[in-house]
C-alpha positions as CSV (number, residue, x, y, z in Angstrom):
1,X,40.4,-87.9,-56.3
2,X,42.9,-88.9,-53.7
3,X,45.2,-92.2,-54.2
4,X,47.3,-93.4,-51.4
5,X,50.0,-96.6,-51.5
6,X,50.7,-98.0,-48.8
7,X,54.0,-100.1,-49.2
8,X,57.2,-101.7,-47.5
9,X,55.3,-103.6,-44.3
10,X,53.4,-106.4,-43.9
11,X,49.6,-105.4,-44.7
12,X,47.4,-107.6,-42.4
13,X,44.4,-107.6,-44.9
14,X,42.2,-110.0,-42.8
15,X,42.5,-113.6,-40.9
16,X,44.7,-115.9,-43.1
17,X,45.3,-113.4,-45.4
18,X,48.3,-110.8,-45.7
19,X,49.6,-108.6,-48.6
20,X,52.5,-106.4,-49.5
21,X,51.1,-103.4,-50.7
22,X,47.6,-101.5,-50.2
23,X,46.1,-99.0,-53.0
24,X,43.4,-96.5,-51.3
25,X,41.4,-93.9,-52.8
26,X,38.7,-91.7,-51.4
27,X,38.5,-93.7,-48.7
28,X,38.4,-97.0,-49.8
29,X,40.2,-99.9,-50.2
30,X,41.1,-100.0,-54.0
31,X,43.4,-103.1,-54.1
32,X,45.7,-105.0,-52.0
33,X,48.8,-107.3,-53.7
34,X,52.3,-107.3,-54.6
35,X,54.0,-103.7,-54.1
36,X,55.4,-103.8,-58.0
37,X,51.8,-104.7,-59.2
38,X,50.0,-101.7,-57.1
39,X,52.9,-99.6,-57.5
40,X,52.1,-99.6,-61.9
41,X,48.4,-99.1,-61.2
42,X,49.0,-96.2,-58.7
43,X,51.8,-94.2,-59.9
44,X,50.4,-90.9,-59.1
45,X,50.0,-91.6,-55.8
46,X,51.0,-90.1,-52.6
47,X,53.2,-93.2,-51.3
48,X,53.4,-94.4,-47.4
49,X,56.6,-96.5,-46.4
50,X,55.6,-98.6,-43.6
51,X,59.3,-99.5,-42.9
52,X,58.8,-102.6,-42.1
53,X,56.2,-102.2,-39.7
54,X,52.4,-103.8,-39.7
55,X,49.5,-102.5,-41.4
56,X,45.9,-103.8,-39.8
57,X,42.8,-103.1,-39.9
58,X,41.4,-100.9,-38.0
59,X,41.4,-101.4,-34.2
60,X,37.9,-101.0,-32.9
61,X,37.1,-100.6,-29.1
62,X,33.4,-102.9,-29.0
63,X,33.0,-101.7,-25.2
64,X,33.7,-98.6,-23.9
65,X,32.2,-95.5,-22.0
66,X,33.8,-92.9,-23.9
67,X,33.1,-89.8,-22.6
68,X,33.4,-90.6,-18.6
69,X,37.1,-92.0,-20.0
70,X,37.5,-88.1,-21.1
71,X,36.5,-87.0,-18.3
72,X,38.5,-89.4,-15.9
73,X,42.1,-88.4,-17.6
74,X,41.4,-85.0,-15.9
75,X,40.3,-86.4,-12.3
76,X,41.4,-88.0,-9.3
77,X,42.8,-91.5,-10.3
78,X,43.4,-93.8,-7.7
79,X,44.8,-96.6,-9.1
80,X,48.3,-96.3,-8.0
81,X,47.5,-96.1,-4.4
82,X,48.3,-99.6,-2.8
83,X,47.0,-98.6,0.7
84,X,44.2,-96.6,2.2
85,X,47.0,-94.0,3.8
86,X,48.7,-93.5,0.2
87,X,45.0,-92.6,-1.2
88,X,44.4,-90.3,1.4
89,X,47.1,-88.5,0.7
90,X,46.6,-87.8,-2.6
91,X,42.6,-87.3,-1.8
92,X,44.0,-84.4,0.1
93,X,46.4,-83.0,-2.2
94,X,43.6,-83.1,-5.0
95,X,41.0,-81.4,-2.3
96,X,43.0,-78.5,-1.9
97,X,43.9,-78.0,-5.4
98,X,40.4,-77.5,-6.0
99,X,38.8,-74.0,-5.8
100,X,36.0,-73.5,-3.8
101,X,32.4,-75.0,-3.7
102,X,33.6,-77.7,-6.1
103,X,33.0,-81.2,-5.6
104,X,35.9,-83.8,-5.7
105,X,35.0,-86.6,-8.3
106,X,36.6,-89.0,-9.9
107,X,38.3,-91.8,-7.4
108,X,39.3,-95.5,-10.1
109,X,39.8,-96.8,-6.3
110,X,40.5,-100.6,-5.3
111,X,39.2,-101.8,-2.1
112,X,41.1,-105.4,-2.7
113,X,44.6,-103.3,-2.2
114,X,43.3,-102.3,1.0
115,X,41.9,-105.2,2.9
116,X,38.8,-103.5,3.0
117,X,35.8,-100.5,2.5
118,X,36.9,-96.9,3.4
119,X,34.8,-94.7,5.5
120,X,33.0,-91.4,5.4
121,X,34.9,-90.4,8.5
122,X,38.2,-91.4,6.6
123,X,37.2,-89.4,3.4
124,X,36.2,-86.6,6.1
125,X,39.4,-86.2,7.2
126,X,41.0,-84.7,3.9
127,X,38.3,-83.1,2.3
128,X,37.8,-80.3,4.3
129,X,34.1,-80.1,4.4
130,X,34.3,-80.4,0.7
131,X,31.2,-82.9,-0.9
132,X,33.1,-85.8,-2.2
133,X,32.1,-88.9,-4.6
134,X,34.2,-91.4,-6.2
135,X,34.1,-94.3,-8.1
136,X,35.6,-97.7,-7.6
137,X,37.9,-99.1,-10.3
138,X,35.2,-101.0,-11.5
139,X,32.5,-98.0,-11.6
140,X,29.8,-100.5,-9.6
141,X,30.6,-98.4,-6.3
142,X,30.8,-95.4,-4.7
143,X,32.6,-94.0,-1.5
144,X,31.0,-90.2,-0.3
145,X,31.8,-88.1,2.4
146,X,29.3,-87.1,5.3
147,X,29.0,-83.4,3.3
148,X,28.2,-85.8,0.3
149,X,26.2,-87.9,2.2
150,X,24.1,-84.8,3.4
151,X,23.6,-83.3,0.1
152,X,22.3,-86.8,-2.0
153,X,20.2,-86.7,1.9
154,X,21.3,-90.3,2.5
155,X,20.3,-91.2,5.8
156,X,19.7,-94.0,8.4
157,X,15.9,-94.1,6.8
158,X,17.2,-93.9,3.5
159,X,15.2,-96.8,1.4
160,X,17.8,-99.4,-0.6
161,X,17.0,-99.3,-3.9
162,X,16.0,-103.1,-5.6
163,X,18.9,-104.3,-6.8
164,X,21.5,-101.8,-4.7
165,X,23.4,-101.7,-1.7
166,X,24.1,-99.1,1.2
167,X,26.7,-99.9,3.7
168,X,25.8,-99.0,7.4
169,X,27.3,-99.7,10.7
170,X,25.9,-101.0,14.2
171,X,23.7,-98.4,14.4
172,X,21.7,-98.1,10.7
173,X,23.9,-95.0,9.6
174,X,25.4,-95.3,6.2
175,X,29.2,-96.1,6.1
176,X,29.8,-93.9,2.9
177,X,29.7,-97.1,0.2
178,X,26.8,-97.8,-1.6
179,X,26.7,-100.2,-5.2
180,X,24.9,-100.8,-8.1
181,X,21.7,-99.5,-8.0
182,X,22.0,-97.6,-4.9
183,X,24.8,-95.0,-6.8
184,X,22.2,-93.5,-8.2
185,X,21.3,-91.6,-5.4
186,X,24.8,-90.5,-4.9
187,X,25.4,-89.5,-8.7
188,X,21.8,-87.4,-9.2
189,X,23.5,-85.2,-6.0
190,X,26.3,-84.0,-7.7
191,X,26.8,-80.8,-9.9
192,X,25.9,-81.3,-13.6
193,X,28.7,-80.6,-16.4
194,X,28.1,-78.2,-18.7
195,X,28.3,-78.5,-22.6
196,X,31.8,-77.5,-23.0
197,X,33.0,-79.7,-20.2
198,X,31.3,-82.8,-22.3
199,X,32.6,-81.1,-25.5
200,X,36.1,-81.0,-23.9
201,X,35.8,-85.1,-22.6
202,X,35.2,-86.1,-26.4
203,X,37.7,-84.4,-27.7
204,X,40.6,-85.3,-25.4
205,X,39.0,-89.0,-25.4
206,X,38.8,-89.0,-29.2
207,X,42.8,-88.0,-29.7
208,X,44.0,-90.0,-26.7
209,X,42.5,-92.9,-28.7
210,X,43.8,-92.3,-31.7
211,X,47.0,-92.2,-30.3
212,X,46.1,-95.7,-29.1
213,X,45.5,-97.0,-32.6
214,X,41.6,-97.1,-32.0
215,X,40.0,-96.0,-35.6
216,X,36.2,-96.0,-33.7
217,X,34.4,-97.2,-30.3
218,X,30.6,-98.7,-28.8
219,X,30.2,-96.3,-26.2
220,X,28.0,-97.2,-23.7
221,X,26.5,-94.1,-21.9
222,X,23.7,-91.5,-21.0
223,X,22.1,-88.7,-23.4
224,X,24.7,-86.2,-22.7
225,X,27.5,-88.6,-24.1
226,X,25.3,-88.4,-27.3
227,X,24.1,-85.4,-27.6
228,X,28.2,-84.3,-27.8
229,X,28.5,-86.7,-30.3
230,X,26.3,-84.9,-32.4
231,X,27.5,-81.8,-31.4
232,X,31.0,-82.8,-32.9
233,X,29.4,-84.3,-35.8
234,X,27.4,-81.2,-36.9
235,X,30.9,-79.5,-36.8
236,X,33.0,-82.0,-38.8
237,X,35.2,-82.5,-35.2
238,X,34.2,-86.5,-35.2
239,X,36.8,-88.2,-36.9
240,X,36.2,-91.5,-35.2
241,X,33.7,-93.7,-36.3
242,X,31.2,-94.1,-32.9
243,X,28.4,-96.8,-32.3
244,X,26.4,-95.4,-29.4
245,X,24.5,-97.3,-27.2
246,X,20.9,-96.5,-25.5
247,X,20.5,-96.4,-21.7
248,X,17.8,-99.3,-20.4
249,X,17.5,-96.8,-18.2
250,X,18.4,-92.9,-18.5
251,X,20.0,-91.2,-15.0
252,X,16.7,-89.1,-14.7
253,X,14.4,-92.6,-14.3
254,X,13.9,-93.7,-10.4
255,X,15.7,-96.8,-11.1
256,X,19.1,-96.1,-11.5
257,X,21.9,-97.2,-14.3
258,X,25.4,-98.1,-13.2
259,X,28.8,-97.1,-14.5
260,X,27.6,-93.4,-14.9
261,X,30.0,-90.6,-14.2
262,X,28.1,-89.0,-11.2
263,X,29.1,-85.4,-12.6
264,X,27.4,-86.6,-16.4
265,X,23.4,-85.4,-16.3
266,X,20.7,-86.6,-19.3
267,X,20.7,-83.8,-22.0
268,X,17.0,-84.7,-23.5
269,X,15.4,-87.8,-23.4
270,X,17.7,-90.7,-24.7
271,X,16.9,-94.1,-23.1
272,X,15.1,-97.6,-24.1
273,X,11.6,-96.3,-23.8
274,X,12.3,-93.1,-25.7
275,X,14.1,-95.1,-28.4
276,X,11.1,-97.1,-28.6
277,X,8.6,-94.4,-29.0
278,X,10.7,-92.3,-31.5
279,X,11.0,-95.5,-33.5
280,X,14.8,-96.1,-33.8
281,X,16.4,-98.9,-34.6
282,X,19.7,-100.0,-34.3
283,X,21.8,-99.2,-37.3
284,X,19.8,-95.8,-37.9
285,X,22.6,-93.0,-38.6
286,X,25.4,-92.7,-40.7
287,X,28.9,-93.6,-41.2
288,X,30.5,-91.7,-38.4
289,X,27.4,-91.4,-35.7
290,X,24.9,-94.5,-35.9
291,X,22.8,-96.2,-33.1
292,X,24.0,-99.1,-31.4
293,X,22.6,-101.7,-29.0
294,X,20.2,-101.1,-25.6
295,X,22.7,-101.6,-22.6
296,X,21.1,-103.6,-19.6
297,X,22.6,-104.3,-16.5
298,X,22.0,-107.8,-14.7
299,X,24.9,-107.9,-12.4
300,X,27.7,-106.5,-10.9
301,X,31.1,-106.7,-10.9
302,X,33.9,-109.0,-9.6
303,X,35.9,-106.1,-8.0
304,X,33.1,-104.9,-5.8
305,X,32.2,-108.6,-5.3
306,X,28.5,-107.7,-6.7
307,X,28.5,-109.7,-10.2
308,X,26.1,-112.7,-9.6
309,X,26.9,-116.3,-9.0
310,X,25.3,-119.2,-8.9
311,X,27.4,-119.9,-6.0
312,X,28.3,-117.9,-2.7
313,X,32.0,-115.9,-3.5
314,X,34.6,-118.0,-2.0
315,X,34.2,-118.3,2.0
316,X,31.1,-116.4,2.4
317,X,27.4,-116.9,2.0
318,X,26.9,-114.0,-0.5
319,X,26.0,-114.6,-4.6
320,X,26.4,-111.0,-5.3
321,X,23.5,-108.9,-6.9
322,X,21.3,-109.6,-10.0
323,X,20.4,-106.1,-10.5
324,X,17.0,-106.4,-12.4
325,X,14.4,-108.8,-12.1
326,X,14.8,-111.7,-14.6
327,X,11.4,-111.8,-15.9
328,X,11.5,-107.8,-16.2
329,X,14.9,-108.4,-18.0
330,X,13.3,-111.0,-20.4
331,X,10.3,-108.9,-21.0
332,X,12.0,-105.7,-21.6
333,X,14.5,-107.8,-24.2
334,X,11.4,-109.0,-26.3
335,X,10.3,-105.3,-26.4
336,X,13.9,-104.0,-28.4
337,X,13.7,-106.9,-30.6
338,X,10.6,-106.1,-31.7
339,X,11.5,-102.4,-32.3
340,X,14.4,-103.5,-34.2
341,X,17.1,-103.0,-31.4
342,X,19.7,-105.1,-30.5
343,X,20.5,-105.7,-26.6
344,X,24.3,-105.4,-24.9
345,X,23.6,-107.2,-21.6
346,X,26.2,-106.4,-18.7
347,X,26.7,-110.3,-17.5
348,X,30.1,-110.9,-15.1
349,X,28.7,-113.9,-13.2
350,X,27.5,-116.8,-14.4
351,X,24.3,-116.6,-12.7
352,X,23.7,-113.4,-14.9
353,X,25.3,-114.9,-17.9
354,X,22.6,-117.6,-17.8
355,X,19.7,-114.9,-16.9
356,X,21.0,-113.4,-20.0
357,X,21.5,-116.1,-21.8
358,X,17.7,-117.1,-21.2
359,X,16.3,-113.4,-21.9
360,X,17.9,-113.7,-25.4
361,X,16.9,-116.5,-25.8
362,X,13.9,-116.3,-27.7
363,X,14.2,-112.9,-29.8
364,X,16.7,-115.8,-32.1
365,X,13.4,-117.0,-33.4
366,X,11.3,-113.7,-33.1
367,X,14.6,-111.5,-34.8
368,X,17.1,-113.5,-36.0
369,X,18.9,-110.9,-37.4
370,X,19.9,-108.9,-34.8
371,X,23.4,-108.7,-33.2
372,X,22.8,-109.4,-29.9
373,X,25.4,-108.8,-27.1
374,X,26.7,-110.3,-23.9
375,X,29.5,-108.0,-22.1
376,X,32.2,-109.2,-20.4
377,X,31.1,-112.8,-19.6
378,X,33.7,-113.2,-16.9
379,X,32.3,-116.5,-15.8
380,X,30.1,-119.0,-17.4
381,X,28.6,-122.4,-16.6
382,X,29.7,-124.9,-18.2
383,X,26.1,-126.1,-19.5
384,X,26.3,-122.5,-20.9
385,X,29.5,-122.2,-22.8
386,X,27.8,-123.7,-25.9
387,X,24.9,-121.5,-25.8
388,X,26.5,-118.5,-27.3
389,X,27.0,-120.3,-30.7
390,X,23.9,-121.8,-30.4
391,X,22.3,-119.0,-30.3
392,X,24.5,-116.4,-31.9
393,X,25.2,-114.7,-29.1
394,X,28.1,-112.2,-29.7
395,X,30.6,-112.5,-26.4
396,X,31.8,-109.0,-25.8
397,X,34.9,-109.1,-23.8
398,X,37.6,-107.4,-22.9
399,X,41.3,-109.4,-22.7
400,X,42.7,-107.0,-20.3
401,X,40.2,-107.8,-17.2
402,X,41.3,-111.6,-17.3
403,X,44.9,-110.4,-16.5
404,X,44.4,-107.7,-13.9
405,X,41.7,-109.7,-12.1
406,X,43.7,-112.8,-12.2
407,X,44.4,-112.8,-8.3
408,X,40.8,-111.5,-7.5
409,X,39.3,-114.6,-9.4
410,X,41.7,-117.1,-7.6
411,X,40.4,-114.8,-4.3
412,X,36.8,-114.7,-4.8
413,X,35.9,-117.4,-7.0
414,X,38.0,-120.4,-6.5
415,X,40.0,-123.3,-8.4
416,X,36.6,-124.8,-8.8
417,X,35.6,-122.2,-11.1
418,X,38.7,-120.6,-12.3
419,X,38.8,-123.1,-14.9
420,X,35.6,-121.7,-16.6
421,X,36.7,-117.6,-16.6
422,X,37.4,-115.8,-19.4
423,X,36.9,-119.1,-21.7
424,X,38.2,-117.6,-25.0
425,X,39.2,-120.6,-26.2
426,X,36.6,-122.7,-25.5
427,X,33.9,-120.1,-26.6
428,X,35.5,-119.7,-29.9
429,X,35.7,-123.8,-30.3
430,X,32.0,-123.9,-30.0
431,X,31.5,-121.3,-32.3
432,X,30.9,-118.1,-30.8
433,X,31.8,-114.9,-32.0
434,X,34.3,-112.6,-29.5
435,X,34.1,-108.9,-30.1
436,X,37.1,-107.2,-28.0
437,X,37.4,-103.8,-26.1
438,X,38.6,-102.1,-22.7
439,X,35.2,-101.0,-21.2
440,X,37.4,-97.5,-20.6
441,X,37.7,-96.1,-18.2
442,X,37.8,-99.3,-15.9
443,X,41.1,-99.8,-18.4
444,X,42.6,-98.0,-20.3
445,X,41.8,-97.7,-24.5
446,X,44.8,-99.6,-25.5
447,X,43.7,-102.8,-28.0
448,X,48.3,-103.2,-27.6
449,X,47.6,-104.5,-24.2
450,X,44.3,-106.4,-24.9
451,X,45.9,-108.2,-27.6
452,X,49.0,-108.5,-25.6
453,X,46.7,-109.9,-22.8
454,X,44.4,-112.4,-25.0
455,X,48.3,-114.0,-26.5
456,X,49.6,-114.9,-23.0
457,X,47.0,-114.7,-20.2
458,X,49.6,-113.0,-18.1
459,X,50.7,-109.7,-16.7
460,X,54.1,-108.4,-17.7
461,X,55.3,-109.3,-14.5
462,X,53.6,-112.9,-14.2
463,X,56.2,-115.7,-14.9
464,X,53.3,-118.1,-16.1
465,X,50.2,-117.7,-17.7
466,X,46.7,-118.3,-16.2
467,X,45.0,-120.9,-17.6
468,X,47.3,-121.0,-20.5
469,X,44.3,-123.5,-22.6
470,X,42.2,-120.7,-23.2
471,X,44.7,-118.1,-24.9
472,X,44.2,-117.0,-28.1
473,X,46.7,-116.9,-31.8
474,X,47.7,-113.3,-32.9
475,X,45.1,-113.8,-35.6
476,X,41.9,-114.7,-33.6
477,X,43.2,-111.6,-31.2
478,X,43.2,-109.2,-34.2
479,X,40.2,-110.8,-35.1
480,X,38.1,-109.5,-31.9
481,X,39.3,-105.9,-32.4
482,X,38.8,-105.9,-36.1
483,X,36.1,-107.8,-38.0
484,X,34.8,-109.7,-35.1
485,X,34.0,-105.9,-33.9
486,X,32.8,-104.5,-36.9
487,X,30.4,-107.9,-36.8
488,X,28.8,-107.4,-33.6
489,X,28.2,-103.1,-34.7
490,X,26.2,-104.6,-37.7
491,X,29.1,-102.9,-40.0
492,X,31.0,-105.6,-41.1
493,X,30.2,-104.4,-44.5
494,X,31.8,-101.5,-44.2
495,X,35.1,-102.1,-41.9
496,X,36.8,-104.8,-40.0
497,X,39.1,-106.2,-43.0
498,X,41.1,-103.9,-45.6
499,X,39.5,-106.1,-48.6
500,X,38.6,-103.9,-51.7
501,X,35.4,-101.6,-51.3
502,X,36.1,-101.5,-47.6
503,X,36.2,-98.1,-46.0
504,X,40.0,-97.4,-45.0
505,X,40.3,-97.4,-41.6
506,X,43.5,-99.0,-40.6
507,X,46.2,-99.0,-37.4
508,X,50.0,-98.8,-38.3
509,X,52.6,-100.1,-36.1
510,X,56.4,-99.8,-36.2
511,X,56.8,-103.9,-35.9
512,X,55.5,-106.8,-37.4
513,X,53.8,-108.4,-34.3
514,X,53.9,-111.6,-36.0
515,X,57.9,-111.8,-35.8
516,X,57.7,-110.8,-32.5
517,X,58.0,-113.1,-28.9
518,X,55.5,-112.7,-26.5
519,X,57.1,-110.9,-23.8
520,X,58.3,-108.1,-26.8
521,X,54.1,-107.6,-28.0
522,X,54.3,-104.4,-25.5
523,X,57.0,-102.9,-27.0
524,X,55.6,-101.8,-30.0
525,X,54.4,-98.6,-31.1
526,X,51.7,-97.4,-33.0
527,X,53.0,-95.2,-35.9
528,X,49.7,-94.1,-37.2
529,X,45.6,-94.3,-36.8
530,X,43.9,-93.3,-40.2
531,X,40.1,-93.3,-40.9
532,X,38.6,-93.1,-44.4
533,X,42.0,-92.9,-45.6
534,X,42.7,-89.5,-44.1
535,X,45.5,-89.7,-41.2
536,X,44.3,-89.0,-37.9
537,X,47.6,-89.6,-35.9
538,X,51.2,-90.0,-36.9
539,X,54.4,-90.7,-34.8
540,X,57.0,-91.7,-37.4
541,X,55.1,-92.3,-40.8
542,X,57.3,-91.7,-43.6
């Protein structure tokens, strides 16, 4: 038997609760109280000096897609590039790095930086002939190349998929951007990975987030995604505890699932209707692996201007895209609760947060017990705001978005509606449940700057916070990465608190963030990520 103390910090046990000293053994929780107390129960013990820092929970990332993050920290990453000449350059650089026959992926571009779409003709210019696809920084667009263009065979008679979008110019030939449902035919053309390069993605994924703090995820992605899970399970490699989600949709189907790494191809059948016919549920698995919720898609995104609205974006006539019928939607949700599986419905705009909203709806009746999702809920109505309580809809949300998309909301949405994004506040007044995460790769896995972001509603550079009503306590912050996340996986049994009989997950930091101002919550540093009591990372644990 194992026995570890943890002493000398501040152990954040759970909301309203804190401790001096935490006993674990075998993985568990043993007992939490005064250091001298634990310290006579434990005294063979290997002993842990926190040094003052901040013992929590473990910090659990409720929406993420795990694997394309792997595989986006080894691509092209646009992010930095604040105009459309900057980004060709490095498009460029990248394309000639590249040995032959290879196509150039990645891309986490920003069309707001640059005033507008890019071109095929302007990707042209520095590929070289070279297929090219990449992604927009919200993953709900994509920008190819004509040699990209030719291989997905995207022409001027090229049907728009329901629910998608295909630029073209004056004369009916395609621009090079397409969204939502129309990536599909852009991501089926490009080169599948192999088995290692998936195996690869988890593993530099699993210790980046580690490094982060993050003890375990929701991923949100296709077949292969799992079918490396397993792999890494079967081999004892999986030292974070993973939820995975099912595809309403797999990348194989003719209607198309967005937020897919275009270079990421199905590996067997792993998708709503094969869930439904190999009768599993949500829950089914084990303690590291176990299934998670369906993921639907209603809308888009506010970066790409394609989440729905119940009103035109600011200045324009367009409401964006619902990007599945609402009756198909509602029908489709009734099927997974009667199968036993919970939904995570992709709802930005409050048009599709109250298409969602109303699909949910009546599986509270038919299966009240099931967690069911909303993610990101960027903007709701206000007639909607008290429906998530109502109902027990979980809000899945992630704190960064509010701050980096600050200026687009005040952009695209208005002061009229500003008021009603990102409600943390007011969702968690009328009794909703927030589950927090980083929907990776969009941002990065870093529940420091989440938490940092739900405190303040500001970027490190803002001098006043947006909306300062809605910000949130240290406590209901931690909350949303700990137990509020552990809630909304159906494991809140199991982890979210450090309570006795819990399972030992927990994230050390170097600081107390409680003694800490505001504009000092960045500058702490996680000293250690353990899982079942069994260090996974360490940067300065004594």
């Amino acid at each position: 038997m194992s026995a570890t103390l943890f002493h000398g910090g501040r152990i954040h046990v759970r909301t309203g609760a804190s401790a001096e000293a935490l006993l674990a053994r075998d993985g568990r929780v043993v007992s939490v109280g005064k250091a001298a107390d634990l310290a006579r129960d434990a005294s063979r013990a290997e002993r842990v000096d926190l040094r003052g820092g901040l013992m929590t929970p473990g910090w659990f990332d409720a929406h993420v897609h795990f694997m394309w993050w792997g595989f986006q920290m080894a691509e092209l990453d646009l992010r930095a590039c604040r105009t459309l000449e900057e980004a060709l350059a490095v498009i460029g650089k990248r394309s000639r790095e590249l040995e032959a026959g290879r196509w150039l992926t990645g891309g986490r571009f920003d069309k707001n930086n640059w005033g507008r779409w890019p071109t095929a003709k302007e990707l042209d210019s520095v590929t070289g002939g070279r297929p090219a696809v990449l992604r927009s920084r919200d993953g709900h667009s994509r920008w190819l190349n004509t040699a990209a263009l030719r291989a997905a065979r995207i022409g001027r008679d090229t049907a728009i998929p329901e629910g998608g979008t295909i630029f073209r110019d004056s004369s009916g030939e395609p621009t090079g951007i397409m969204q939502e449902r129309a990536n599909e035919l852009a991501d089926r053309a490009v080169p599948a990975a192999t088995e290692a390069d998936c195996d690869a993605a988890i593993s530099r994924a699993q210790q980046e987030a580690f490094a982060r703090g993050v003890t375990g995820v929701e991923s949100l992605e296709q077949a292969s995604s799992y079918a490396a899970f397993k792999r890494a399970r079967e081999r004892g490699s999986l030292a974070a505890r993973v939820v995975m989600g099912i595809p309403h949709r797999s990348l194989a189907s003719s209607i198309p699932t967005t937020g897919t790494p275009p270079q990421i191809r199905d590996v067997g059948k792993f998708d709503f209707d094969a869930a439904i016919e190999g009768g599993i549920r949500t829950g089914d698995g084990d303690e590291w692996l176990q299934i998670g919720h369906v993921k639907f898609f209603s809308d888009g995104a506010l970066g790409s201007q394609t989440a729905a609205l119940e009103e035109p974006y600011e200045g324009t006539n367009d409401r964006g895209i619902l990007t599945i019928d609402p009756l198909e939607l509602r029908a489709d949700v009734a099927r997974a609760a009667a199968a036993g599986l919970a939904v995570a419905i992709h709802a930005i705009g409050d048009r599709a947060v109250r298409v969602a909203l109303e699909a949910i709806a009546p599986t509270r009746v038919t299966s009240p017990t099931l967690r069911q999702r909303l993610e990101h809920v960027q903007l709701v109505r206000e007639d909607d705001l008290g429906r998530f309580g109502a109902l027990g809809v979980i809000a899945s949300m992630q704190p960064i978005h509010c701050t980096s998309d600050r200026d687009l909301a005040d952009r695209y949405w208005g002061p009229r509606r500003t008021p009603r994004a990102y409600p943390w506040r007011t969702l968690l007044e009328r009794r909703a449940v927030l589950a927090f995460g980083s929907d990776a790769p969009v941002e990065p896995i870093d529940p420091l700057l989440g938490i940092h972001a739900a405190i303040t509603r500001r970027r490190p550079s803002d001098k006043d916070a947006w909306f300062p009503k809605q910000c949130l306590t240290l406590d209901e912050a931690l909350h949303g990465y700990t137990a509020a996340a552990a809630y909304a996986t159906g494991r809140d049994r199991e982890w979210g608190t450090l309570e006795p009989g819990m399972r030992c997950d927990a994230t050390i930091l170097d600081r107390d963030l409680a003694t800490l101002r505001d504009d000092e919550l960045l500058e702490a540093k996680v000293r250690a990520t353990i899982t079942d009591g069994v260090v996974r990372f360490a940067d300065g644990l004594a």
